[in-house]
Structures are given as structure tokens and as C-alpha cells.
TIRO-2110 file (N, C-alpha, C; in Angstrom, 1 decimal):
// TIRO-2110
6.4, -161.9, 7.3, N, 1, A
5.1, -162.4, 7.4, CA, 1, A
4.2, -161.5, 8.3, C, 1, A
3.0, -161.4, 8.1, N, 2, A
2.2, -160.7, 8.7, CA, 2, A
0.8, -161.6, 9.1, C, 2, A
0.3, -161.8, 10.0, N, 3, A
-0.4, -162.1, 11.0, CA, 3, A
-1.7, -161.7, 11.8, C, 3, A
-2.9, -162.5, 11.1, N, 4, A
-4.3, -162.0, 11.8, CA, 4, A
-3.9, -163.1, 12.1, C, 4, A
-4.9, -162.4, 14.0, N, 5, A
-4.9, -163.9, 15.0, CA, 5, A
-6.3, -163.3, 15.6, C, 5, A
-6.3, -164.2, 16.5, N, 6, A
-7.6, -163.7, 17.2, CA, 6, A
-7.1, -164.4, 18.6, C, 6, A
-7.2, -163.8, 19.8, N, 7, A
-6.9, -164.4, 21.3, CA, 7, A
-8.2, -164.3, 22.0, C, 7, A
-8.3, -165.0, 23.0, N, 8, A
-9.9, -165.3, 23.4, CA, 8, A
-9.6, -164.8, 24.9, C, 8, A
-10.7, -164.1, 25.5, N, 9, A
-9.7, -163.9, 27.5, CA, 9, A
-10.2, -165.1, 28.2, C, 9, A
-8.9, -165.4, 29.0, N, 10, A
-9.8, -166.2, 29.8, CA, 10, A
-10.6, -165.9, 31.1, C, 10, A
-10.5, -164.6, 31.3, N, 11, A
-11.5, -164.0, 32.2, CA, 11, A
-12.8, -163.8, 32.3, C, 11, A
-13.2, -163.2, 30.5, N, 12, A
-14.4, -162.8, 30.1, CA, 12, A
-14.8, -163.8, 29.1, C, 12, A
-13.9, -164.4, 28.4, N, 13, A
-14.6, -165.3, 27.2, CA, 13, A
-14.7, -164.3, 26.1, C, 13, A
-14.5, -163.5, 25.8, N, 14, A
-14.5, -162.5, 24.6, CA, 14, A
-13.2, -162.7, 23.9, C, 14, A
-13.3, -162.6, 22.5, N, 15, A
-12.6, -162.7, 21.5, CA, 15, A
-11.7, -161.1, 21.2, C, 15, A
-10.5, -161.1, 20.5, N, 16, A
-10.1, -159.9, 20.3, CA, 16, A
-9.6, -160.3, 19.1, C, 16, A
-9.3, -159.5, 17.7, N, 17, A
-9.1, -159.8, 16.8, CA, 17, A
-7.7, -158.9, 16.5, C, 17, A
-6.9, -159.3, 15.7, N, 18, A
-5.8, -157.9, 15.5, CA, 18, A
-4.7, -159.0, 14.1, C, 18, A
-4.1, -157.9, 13.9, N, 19, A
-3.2, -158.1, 12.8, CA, 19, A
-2.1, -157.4, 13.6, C, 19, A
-0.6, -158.9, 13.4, N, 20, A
1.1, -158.5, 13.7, CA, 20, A
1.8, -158.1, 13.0, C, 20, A
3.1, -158.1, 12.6, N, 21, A
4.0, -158.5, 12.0, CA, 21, A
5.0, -159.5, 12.8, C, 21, A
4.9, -159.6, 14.3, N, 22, A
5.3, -160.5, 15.1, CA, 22, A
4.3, -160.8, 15.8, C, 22, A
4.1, -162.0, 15.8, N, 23, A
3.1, -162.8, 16.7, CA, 23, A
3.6, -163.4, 17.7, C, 23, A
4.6, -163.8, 18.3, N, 24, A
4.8, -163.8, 19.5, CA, 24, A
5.0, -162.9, 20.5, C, 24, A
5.2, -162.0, 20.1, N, 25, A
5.8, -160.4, 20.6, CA, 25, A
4.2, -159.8, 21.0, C, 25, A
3.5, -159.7, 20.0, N, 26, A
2.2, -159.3, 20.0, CA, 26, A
1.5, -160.4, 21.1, C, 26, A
1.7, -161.4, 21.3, N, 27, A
0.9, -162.2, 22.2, CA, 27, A
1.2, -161.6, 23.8, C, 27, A
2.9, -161.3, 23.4, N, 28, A
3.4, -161.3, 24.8, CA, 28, A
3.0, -159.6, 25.8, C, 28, A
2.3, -158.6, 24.5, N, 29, A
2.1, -157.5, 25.1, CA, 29, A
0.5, -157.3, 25.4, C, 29, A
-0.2, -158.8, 25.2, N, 30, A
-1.0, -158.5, 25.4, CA, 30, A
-1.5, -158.9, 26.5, C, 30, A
-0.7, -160.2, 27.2, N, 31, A
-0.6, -160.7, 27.9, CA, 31, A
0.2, -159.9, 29.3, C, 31, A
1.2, -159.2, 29.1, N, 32, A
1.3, -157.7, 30.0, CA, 32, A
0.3, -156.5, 30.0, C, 32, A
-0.5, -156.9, 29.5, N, 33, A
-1.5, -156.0, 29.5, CA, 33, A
-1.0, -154.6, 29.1, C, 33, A
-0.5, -154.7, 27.8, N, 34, A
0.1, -153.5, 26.9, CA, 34, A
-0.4, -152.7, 26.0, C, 34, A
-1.4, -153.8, 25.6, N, 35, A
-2.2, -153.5, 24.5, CA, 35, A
-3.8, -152.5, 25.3, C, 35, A
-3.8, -151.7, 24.8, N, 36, A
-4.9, -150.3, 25.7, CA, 36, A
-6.4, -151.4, 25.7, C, 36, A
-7.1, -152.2, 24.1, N, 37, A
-8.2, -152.7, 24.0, CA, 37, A
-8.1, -154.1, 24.8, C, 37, A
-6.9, -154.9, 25.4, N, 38, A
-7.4, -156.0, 25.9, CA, 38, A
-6.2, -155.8, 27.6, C, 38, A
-6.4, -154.3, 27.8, N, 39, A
-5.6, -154.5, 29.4, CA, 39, A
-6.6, -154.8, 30.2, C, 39, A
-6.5, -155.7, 31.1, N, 40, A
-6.9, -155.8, 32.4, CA, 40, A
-8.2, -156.9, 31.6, C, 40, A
-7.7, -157.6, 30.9, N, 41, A
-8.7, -158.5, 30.7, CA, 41, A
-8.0, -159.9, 30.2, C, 41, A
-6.8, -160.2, 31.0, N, 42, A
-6.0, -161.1, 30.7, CA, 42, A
-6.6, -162.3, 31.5, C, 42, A
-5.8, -163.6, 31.4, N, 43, A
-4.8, -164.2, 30.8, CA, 43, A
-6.1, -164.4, 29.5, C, 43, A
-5.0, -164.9, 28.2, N, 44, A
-5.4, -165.2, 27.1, CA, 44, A
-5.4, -166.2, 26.5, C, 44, A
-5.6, -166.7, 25.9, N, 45, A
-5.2, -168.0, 24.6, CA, 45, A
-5.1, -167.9, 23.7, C, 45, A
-4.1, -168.0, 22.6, N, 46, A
-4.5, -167.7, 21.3, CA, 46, A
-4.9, -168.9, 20.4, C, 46, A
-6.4, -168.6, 19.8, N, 47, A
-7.4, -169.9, 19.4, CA, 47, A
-7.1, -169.9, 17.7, C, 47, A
-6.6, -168.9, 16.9, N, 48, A
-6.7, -168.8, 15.4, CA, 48, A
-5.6, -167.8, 15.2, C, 48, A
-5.2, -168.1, 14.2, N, 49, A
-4.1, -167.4, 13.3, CA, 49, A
-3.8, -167.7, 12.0, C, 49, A
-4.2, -166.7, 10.8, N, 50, A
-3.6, -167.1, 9.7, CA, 50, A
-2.0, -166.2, 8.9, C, 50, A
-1.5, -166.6, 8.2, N, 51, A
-0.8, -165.6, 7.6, CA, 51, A
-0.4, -165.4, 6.3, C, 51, A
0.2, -164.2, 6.0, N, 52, A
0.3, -163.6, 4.9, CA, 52, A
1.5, -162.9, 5.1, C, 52, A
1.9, -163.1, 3.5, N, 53, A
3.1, -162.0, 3.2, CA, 53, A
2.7, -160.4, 2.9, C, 53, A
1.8, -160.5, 2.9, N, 54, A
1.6, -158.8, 2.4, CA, 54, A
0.6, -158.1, 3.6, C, 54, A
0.9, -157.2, 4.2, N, 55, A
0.3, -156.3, 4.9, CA, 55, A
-1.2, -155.6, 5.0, C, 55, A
-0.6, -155.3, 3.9, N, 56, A
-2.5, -154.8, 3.3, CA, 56, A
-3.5, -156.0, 3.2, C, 56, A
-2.7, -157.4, 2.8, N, 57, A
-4.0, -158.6, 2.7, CA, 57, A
-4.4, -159.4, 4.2, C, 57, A
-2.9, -158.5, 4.7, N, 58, A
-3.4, -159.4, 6.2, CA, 58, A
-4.7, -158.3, 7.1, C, 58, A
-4.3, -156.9, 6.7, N, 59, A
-5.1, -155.8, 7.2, CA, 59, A
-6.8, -156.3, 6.9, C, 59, A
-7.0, -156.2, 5.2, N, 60, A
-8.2, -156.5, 4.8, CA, 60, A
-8.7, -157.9, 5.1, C, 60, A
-8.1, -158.9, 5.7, N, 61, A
-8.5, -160.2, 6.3, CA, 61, A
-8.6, -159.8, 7.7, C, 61, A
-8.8, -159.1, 8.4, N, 62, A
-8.6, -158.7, 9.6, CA, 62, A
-10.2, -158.3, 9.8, C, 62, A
-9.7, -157.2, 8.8, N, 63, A
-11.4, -156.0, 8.5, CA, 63, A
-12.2, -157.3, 8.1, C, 63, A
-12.5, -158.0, 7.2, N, 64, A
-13.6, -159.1, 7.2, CA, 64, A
-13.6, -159.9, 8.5, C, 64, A
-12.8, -160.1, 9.0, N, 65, A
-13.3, -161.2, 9.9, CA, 65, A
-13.9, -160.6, 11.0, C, 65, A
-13.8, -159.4, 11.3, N, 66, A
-14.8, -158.5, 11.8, CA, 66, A
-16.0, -158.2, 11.6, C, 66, A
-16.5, -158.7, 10.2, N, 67, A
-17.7, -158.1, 10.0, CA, 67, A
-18.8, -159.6, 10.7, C, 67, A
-19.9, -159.6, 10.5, N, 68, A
-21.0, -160.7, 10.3, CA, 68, A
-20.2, -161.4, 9.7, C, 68, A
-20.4, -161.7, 8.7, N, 69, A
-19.7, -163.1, 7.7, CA, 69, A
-18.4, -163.4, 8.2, C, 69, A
-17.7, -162.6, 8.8, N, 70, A
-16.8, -162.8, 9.3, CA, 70, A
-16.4, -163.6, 10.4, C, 70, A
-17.2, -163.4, 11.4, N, 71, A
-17.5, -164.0, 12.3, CA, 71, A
-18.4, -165.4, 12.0, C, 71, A
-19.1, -165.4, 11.2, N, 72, A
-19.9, -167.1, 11.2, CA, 72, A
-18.5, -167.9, 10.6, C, 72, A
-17.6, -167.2, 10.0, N, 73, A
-16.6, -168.1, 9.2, CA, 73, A
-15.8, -168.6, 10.4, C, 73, A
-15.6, -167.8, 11.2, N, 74, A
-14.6, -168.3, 12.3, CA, 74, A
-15.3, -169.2, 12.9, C, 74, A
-17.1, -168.9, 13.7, N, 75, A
-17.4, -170.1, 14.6, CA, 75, A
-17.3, -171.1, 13.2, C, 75, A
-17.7, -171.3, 12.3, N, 76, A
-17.9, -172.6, 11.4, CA, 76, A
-16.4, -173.2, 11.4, C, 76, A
-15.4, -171.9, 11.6, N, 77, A
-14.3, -173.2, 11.0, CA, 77, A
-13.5, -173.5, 12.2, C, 77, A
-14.0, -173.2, 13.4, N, 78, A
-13.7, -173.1, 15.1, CA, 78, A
-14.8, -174.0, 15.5, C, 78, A
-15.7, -174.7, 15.1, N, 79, A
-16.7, -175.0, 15.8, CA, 79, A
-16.1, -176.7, 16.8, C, 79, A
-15.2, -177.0, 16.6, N, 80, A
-14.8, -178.0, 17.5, CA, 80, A
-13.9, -177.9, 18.6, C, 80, A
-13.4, -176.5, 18.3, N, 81, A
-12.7, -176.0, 19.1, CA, 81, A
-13.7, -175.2, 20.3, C, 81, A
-15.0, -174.4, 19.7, N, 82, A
-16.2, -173.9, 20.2, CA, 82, A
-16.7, -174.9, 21.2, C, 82, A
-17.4, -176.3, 21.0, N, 83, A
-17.8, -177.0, 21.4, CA, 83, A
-17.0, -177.6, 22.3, C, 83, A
-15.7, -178.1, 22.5, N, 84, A
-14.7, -178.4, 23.6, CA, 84, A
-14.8, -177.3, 25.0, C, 84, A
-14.6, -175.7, 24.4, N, 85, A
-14.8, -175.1, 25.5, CA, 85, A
-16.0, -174.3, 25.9, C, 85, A
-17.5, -174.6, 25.1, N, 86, A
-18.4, -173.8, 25.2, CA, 86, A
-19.5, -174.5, 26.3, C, 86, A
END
């Protein structure tokens, strides 16, 4: 399986978006601050994750949820989770 997630910091409040093939492993290096784009901006949560058996569809679900539309899909389908901690 392969894995778009998105982790949120709880330092800054900023979202990071990424695709695994291990999602715990991937949580845990981000969380050592291993990963170059989210060091030194730990602890995290991880708020969303979907997955897929194929690589390239978890890649190009990745790439959209990055864009605009991408992003209104997440607050829309996050919005109670938004609301709890906003």
C-alpha cells in the first residue's frame, strides 16, 4: 500500500503533505526531525490519510491535493476536525 497523509505541526499549525509506502515509519522520521521540509518544526499529528495500491495514484493524489481544489477538498472534508481545533 501506498499512502498520502498530511501531518499538521503543532508548533506552527501548518500542514505538510507527502506520500509513503510506510506510514508509520514516515511519521516516525518526521517526528525525529529527519525529514529536511518539516525539521525543526515538530511535534506533529497526523490529521488525514488515504490509501492506494498503486504508487503513481497515490503520487498524483498527492500532486492534487496540493493544488487550490485540493486544498478546499481537504478543509471541506476536515471541516469538523478544522473547527474542534481552529
Amino acid at each position: 500500500m501506498y499512502y498520502v497523509y498530511i501531518i499538521r505541526s503543532l508548533a506552527d499549525n501548518k500542514w505538510y503533505t507527502g506520500t509513503t509506502g510506510n506510514l508509520r515509519k514516515r511519521f516516525k522520521e518526521h517526528e525525529q526531525s529527519k525529514v529536511v521540509s518539516t525539521k525543526n518544526r515538530g511535534p506533529f499529528e497526523l490529521i488525514y490519510y488515504e490509501a492506494s495500491k498503486n504508487k503513481d495514484d497515490a503520487l498524483d493524489r498527492e500532486r492534487y491535493l496540493k493544488t487550490g481544489m485540493g486544498k478546499r477538498y481537504l478543509k471541506n472534508r476536515l471541516k469538523r476536525f478544522l473547527s474542534l481545533t481552529g
